[in-house]
matplotlib code that plots the C-alpha trace (Angstrom):
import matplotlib.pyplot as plt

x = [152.3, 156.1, 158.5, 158.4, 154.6, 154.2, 156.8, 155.2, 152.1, 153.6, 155.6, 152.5, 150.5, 153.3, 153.6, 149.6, 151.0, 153.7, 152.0, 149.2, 151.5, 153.6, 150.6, 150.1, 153.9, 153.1, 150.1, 151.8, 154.8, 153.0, 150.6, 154.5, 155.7, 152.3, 152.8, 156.1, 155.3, 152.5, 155.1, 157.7, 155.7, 153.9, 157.4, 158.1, 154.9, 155.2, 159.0, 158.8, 161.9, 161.2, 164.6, 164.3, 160.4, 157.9, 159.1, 162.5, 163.9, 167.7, 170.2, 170.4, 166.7, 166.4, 169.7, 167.7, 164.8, 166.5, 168.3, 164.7, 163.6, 166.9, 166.0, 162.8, 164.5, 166.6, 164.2, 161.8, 164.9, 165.8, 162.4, 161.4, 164.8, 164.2, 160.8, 161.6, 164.9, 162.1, 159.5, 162.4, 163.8, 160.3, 159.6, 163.3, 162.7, 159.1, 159.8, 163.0, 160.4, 158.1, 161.1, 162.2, 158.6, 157.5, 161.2, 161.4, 157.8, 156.6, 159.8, 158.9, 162.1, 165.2, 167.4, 166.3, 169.2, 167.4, 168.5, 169.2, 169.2, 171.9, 172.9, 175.6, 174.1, 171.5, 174.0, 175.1, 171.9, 172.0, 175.0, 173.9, 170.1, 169.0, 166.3, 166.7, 170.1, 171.3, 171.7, 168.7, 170.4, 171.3, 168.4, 166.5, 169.3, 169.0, 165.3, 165.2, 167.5, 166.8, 163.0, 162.3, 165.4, 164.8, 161.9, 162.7, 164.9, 162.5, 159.9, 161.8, 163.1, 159.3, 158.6, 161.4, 160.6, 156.4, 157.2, 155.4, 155.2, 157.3, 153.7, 152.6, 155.8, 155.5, 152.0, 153.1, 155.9, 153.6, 152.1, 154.8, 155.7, 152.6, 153.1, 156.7, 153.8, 152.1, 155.0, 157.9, 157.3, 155.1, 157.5, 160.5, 158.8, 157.3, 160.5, 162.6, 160.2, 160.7, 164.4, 164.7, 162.2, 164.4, 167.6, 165.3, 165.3, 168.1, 169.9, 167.6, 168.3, 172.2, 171.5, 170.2, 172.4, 172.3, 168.5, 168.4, 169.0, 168.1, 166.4, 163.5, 162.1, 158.2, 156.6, 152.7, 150.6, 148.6, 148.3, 150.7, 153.7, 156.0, 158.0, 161.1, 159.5, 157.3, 160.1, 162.5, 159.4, 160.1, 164.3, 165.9, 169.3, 172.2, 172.1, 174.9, 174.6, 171.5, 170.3, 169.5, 166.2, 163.6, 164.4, 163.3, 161.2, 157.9, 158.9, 156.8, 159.3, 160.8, 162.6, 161.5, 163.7, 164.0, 164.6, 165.0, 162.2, 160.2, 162.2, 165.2, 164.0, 163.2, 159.5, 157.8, 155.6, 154.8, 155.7, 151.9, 151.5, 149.2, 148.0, 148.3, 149.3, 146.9, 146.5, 145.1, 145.1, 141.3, 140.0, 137.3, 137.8, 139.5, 141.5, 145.0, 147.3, 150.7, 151.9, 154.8, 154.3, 155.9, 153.8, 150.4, 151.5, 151.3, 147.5, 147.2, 145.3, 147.3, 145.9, 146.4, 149.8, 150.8, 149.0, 151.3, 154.6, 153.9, 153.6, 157.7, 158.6, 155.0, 156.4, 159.8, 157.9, 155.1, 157.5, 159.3, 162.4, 162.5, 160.7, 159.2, 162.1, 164.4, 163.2, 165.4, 169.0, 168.7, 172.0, 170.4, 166.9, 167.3, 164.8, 166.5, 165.9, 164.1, 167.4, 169.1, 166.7, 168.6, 171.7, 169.8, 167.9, 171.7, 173.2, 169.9, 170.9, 174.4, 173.4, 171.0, 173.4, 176.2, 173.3, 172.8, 176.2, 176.8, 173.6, 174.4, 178.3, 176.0, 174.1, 176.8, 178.4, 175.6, 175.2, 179.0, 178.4, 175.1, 176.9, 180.1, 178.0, 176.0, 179.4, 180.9, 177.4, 177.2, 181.0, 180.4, 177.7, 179.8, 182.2, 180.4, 178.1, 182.2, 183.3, 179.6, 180.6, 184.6, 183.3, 180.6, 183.0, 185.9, 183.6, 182.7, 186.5, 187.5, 185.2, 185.5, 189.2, 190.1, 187.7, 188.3, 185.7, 185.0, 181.7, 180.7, 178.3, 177.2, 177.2, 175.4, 177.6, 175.6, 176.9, 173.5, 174.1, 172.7, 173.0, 175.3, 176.3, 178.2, 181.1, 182.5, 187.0, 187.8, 184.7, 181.0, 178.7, 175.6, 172.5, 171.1, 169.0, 171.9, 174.6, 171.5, 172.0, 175.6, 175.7, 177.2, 177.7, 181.0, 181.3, 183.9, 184.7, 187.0, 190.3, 191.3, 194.7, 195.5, 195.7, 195.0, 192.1, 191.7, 191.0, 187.0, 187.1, 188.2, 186.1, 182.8, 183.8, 184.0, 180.8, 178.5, 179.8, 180.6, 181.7, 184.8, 186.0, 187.6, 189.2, 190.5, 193.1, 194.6, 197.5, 196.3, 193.3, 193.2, 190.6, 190.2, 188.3, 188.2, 188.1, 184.3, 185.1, 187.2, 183.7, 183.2, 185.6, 185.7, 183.4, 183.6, 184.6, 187.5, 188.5, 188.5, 190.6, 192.8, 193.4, 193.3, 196.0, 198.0, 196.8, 198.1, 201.5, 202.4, 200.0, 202.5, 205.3, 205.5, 204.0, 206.9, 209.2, 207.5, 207.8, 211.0, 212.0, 209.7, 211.3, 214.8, 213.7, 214.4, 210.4, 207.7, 204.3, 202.7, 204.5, 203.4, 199.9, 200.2, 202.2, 201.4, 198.6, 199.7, 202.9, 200.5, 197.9, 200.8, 202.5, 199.2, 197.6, 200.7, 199.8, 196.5, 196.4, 192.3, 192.4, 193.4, 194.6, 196.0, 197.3, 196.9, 198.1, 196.2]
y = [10.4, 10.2, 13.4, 12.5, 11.9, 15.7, 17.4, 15.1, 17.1, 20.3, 20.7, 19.4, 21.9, 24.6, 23.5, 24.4, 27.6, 28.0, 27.7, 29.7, 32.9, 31.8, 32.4, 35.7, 36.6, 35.2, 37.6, 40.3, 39.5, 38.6, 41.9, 44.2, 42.1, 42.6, 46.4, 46.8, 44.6, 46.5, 49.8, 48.5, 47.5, 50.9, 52.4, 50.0, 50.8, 54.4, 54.3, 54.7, 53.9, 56.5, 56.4, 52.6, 53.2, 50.7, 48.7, 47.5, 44.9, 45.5, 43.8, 47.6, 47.1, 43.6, 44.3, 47.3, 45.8, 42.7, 45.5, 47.4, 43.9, 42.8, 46.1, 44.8, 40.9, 42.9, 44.9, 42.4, 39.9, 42.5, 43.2, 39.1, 38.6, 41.6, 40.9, 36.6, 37.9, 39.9, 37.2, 34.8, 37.2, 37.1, 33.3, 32.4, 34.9, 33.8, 29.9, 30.1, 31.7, 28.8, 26.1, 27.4, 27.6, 23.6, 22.0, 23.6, 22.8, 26.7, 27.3, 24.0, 21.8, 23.1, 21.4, 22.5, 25.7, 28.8, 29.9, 33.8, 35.3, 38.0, 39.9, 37.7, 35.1, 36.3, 37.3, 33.9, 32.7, 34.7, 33.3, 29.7, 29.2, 28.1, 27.5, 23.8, 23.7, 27.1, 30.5, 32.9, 34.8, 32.4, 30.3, 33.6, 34.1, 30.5, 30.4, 33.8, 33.1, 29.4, 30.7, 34.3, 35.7, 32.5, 33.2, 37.1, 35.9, 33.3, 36.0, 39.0, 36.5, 34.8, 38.7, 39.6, 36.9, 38.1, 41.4, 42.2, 45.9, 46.2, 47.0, 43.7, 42.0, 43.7, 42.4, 38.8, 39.1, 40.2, 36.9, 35.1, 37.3, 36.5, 32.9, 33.6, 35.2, 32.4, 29.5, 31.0, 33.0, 30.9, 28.0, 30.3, 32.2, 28.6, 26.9, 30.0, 30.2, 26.3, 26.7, 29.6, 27.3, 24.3, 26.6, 27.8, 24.5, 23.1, 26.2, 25.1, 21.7, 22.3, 24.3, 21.5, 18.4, 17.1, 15.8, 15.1, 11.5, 12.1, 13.2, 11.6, 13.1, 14.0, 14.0, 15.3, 12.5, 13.1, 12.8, 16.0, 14.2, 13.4, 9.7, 11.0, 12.5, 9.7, 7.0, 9.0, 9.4, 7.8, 7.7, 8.8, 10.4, 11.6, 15.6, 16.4, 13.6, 14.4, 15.2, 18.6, 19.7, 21.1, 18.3, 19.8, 23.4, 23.7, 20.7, 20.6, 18.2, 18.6, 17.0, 16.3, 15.6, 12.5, 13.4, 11.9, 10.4, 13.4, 12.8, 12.9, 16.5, 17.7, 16.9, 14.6, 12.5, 9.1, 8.2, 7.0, 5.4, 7.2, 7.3, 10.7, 11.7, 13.6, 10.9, 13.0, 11.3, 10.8, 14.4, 15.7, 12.9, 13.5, 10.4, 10.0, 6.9, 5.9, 5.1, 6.1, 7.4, 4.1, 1.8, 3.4, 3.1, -0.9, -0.1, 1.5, -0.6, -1.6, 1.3, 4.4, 2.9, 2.9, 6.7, 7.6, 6.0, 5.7, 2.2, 1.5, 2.1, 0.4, -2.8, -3.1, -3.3, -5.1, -7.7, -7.8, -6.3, -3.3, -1.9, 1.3, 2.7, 1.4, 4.3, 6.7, 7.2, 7.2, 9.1, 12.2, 11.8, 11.8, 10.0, 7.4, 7.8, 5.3, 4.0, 4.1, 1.3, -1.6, -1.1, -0.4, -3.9, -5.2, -3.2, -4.6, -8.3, -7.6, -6.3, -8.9, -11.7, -10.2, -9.8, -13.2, -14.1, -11.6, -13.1, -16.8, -15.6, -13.5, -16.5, -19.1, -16.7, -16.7, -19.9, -20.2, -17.6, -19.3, -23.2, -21.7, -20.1, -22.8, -24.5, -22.3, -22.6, -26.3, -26.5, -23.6, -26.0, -29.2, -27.3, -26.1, -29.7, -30.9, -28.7, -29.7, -33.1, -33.2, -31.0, -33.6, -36.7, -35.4, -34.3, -38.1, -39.5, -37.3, -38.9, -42.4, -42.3, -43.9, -46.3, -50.0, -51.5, -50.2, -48.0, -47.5, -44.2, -43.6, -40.3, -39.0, -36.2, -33.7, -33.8, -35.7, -39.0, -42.1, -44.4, -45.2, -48.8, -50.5, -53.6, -55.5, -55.4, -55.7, -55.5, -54.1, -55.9, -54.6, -55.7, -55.7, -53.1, -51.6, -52.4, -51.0, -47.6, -47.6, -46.5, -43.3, -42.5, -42.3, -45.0, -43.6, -46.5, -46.4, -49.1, -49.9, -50.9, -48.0, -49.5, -48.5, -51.1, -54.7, -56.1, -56.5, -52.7, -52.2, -55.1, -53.6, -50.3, -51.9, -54.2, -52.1, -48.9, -46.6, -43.3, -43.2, -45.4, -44.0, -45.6, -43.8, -44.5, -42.5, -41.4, -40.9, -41.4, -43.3, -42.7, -44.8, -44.4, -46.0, -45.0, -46.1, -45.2, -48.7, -50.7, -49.3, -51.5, -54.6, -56.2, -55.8, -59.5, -58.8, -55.6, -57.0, -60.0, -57.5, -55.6, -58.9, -60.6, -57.8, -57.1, -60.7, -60.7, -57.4, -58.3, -61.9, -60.0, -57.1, -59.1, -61.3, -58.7, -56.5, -60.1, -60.7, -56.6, -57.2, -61.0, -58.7, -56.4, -53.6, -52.7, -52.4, -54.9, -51.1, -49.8, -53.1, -53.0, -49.1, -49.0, -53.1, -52.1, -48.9, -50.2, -52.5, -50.5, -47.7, -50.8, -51.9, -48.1, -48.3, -51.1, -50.3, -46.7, -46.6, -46.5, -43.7, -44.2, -41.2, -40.9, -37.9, -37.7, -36.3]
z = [-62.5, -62.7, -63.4, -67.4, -67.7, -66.1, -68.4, -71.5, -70.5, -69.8, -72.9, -75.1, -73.7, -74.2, -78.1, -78.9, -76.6, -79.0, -82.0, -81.5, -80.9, -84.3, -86.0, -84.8, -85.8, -89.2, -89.5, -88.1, -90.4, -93.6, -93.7, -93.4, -96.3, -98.4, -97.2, -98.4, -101.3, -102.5, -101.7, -104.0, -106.9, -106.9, -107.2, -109.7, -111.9, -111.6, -113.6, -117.3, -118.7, -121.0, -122.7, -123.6, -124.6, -125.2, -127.6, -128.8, -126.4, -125.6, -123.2, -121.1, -121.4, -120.1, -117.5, -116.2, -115.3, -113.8, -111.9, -110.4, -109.2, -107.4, -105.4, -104.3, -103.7, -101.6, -99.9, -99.1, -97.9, -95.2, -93.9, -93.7, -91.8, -89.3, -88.5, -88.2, -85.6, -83.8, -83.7, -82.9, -79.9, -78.5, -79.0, -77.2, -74.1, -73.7, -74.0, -71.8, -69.0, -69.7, -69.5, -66.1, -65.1, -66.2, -65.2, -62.1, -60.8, -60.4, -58.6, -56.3, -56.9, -54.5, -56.8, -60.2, -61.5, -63.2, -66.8, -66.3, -69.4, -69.9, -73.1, -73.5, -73.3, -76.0, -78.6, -78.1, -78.8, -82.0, -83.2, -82.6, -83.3, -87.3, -89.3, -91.3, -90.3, -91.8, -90.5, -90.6, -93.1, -95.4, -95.4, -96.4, -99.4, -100.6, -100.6, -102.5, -104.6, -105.3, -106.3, -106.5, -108.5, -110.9, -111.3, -111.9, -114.6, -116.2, -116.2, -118.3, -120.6, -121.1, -121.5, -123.6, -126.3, -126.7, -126.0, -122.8, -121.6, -118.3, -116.5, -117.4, -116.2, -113.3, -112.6, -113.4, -110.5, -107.6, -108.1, -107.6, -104.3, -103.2, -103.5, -101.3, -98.9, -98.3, -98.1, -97.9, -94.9, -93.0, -93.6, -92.6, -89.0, -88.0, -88.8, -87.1, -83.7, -83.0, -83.3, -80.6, -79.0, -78.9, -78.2, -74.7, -73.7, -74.4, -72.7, -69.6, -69.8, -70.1, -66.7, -65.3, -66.3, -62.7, -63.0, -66.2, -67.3, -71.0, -73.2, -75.3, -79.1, -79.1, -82.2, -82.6, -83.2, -86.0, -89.6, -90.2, -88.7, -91.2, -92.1, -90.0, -86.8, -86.9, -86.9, -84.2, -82.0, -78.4, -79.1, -76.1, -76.3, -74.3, -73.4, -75.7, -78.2, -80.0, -83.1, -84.2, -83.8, -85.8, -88.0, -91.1, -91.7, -89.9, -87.9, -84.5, -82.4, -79.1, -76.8, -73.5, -70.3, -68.7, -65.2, -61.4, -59.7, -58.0, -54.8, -56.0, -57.5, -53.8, -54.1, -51.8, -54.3, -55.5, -59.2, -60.0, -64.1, -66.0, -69.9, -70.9, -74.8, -77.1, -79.7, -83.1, -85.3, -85.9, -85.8, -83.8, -81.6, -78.4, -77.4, -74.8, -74.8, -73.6, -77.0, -79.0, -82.8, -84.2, -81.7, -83.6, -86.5, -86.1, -86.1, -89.0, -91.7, -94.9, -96.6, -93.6, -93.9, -98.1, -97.6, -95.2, -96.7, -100.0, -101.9, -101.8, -98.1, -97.2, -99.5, -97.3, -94.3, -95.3, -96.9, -93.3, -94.8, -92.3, -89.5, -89.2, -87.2, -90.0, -92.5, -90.4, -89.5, -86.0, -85.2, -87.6, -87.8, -91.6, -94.0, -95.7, -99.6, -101.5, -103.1, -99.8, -98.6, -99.9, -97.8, -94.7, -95.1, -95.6, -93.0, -90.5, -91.8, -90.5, -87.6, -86.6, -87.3, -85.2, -82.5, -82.5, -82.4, -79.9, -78.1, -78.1, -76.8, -74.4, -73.4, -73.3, -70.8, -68.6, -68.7, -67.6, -65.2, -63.7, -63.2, -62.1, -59.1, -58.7, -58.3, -55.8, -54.2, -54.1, -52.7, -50.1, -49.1, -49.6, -47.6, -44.9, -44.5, -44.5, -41.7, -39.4, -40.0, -39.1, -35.9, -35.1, -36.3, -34.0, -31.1, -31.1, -31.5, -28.7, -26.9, -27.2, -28.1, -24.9, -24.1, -23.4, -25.3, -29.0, -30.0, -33.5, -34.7, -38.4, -39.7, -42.9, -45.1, -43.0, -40.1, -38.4, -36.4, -37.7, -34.9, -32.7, -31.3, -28.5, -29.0, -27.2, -26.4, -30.0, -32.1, -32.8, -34.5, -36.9, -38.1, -41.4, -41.0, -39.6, -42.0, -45.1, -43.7, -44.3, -47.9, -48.7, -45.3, -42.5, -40.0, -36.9, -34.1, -31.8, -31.1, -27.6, -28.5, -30.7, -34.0, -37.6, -39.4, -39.4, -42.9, -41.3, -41.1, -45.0, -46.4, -44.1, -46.3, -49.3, -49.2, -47.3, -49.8, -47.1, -47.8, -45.3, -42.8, -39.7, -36.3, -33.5, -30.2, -27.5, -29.9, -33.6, -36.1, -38.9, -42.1, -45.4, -48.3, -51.7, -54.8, -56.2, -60.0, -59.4, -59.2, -63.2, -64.1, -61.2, -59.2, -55.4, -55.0, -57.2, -55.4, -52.5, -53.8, -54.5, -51.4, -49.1, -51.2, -50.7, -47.4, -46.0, -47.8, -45.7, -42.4, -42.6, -43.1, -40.7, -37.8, -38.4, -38.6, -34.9, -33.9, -33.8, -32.3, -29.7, -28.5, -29.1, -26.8, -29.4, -29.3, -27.4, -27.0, -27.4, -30.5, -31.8, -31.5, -32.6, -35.8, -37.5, -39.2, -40.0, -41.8, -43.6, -45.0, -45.7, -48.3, -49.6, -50.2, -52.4, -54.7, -54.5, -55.7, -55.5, -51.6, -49.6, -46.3, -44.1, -40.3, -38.2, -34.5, -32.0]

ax = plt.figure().add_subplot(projection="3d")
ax.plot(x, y, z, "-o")
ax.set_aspect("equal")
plt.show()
């Protein structure tokens, strides 16, 4: 079990805790209001009004009357608040001792921060906790006066107009008080406790911001839970960007932390998967799972679900329109009305549509992402098969640089030697089998004399599709390569046609010109046999932009 699994337990376990004590403040709270009820309206009853008598409805009549029962509206007001702040006072120290109990482990976690509660700190939570959003005081006023002092009115005037006795008005009112007895107050105390309730812990978990994550909304799973709580079940949220909870009166959610791993709390325990939710919705039968409220709710049948949404919200999801989730403002945890539901099916449309956009940019740049590091991969690996190869190539060359008869090896792009084979004082010659292997690979050889490459050496390249072409002497070395994207266009005969016609204008011509230095005496026989085909293959890389011929000394 991991850190949220155990407080997923612990804080369901605390809610039947919880509730079980707000029904014994309700008792408590209800049998003081019937008491002072049952006070008032005796008082009431006892006063004659003899000077107005029995019959004879006047407006001093009707004003006095209206007067005797805003006494008792503000009577009974004062004595439901007093009693709720008590039961609330209770409710927040209890459940803050409870919270400091379940996230610190029974005092097990090193790291975990105690709430002290000071009388500061309580007036503060005075001044901050409400009941459906409003202050305790006002929500008390606005249900009294949206409902009792209404009805006070509507009942004088219904008596006024038959002509009702003020004992049998009287009578008629304690009904309706009654009726406040029984939703009013329950609705106000349940609503009341679960608000100090979540004040507790949030005051905890504010203590306690270095373990905690997040924080995820817990719902009861059963068929009490409302649309809302149903839909914001399983929503995590940031600490302080939350919505307000109880989300509506008598609401039964919480929010539950989502912490460290255990270690990271200071306890030395494995984070072990386990199923362990009270799943009620069938009753009498005791059942667990690991699933959220709107994950169930996909097993409803068709009719569990148009029972539990109603036949309009069940018709957007059913026609695919919305989700489950959708029926909520997930920012507030607010229902969305019926005639709200059109703009959150366009608003999802939107949404989806820039997903997808934002998903196919999302993908595309993945995609880039992936072939541009394949890239880098493939020329890190070009580069370092490159650099094995120049070390083996010149490890080779340095070798056989100065020898007096010439000795070919074939490399592949790797770096790994092919073969290697022995010449004579101015050639080497190959096999077939030999001369098959040469494709795509780098044929070294080395030139007694010095020189750069005969025309042999660039038509072998050419024919037997080499990759490079190198020659080496005691001074410099010489490497060729040819364009192969030429070969799209022209045949190898005609290539080569090309590069031999120009090759034997300049071969005629520079000899002839080293010819007559050397009979001058202004050159050497060496220089000669260094720099001729050099010169040439310089002139002729310049016609011929598809070869590449380069000269480095030694």
């Amino acid at each position: 079990m991991n850190p949220d699994e155990y407080y997923e337990i612990a804080f369901i376990q605390k809610q039947l805790d919880l509730d079980k004590f707000t029904e014994k403040q309700i008792a408590e709270i209800r049998a003081n209001f019937n008491k002072a009820a049952k006070d008032m309206f005796a008082y009431a009853k006892k006063k004659k009004h003899a000077k107005f008598g029995e019959g004879g409805w006047t407006r001093d009549r009707y004003l006095q009357i209206l007067k005797d029962f805003s006494k008792i509206d503000v009577v009974l007001k004062n004595l439901i608040k007093d009693e709720t702040l008590k039961a609330g006072d209770i409710a927040y120290k209890n459940e803050l001792e409870k919270f400091n109990d379940v996230l610190s482990l029974g005092d097990k976690s090193p790291k975990f921060k105690k709430y002290r509660l000071t009388a500061e700190r309580l007036k503060a939570y005075h001044d901050q906790v409400d009941v459906g959003g409003k202050q305790l005081k006002k929500w008390i006023d606005g249900t009294f006066d949206k409902t009792i002092q209404q009805k006070i009115k509507n009942e004088i005037m219904a008596g006024e107009l038959v002509g009702e006795s003020y004992q049998t008005i009287i009578k008629r009112l304690k009904q309706q008080y009654k009726h406040i007895d029984k939703i009013a107050i329950e609705t106000l105390v349940r609503t009341h406790i679960q608000s100090a309730n979540n004040k507790a812990l949030d005051d905890v978990f504010q203590k306690n911001k270095h373990l905690i994550n997040k924080v995820r909304w817990l719902a009861t799973l059963d068929t009490r839970c409302c649309i809302a709580c149903g839909a914001m079940d399983g929503r995590e949220f940031d600490l302080d960007n939350k919505p307000m909870l109880p989300n509506h009166p008598r609401c039964r959610c919480v929010y539950i932390p989502i912490t460290k791993t255990w270690r990271e709390m200071g306890i030395d325990q494995d984070e072990i998967k386990k199923d362990i939710r009270p799943d009620n919705f069938k009753e009498g039968v005791a059942k667990k799972t690991d699933k959220s409220f709107p994950e169930m709710f996909k097993d409803f049948s068709k009719q569990e679900k148009i029972d539990f949404l109603g036949p309009t919200r069940f018709d957007y999801i059913n026609s695919g329109k919305l989700d489950f989730e959708d029926l909520v403002n997930p920012k507030t945890g607010d229902l969305y009305l019926i005639d709200q539901l059109d703009d959150v099916v366009k608003a999802k449309i939107a949404r989806q549509e820039a997903g997808a956009v934002a998903l196919a940019a999302q993908k595309e740049s993945t995609r880039q992402a992936a072939a541009e590091k394949e890239t880098a991969r493939l020329a890190a690996l070009e580069a370092e098969a490159a650099e094995k190869l120049e070390d083996a190539l010149i490890k080779v060359e340095k070798r056989i640089k100065n020898n007096k008869k010439e000795s070919a090896y074939l490399f592949d792009k790797d770096g790994n030697r092919i073969f290697r084979k022995q010449g004579g004082e101015h050639s080497v010659s190959f096999t077939t089998e030999e001369a098959a292997q040469m494709k795509d690979n780098i044929l070294t050889h080395n030139h007694p004399l010095g020189g750069a490459f005969s025309d042999a050496d660039v038509k072998l390249m050419l024919y037997m599709d080499l990759d490079e072409i190198r020659a080496v002497g005691k001074n410099a070395k010489y490497s060729m390569k040819i364009d192969k994207s030429i070969l799209n266009t022209k045949t190898k005969d005609e290539v080569w046609q090309e590069i031999y016609n120009y090759y034997y204008i300049y071969d005629l011509q520079y000899y002839g010109e080293l010819d007559i230095k050397l009979a001058n005496g202004e050159l050497t026989e060496e220089y000669c046999n260094l720099n001729h085909m050099k010169l040439v293959w310089e002139k002729v890389q310049e016609i011929c932009p598809f070869l590449k011929f380069t000269v480095e000394e030694w």
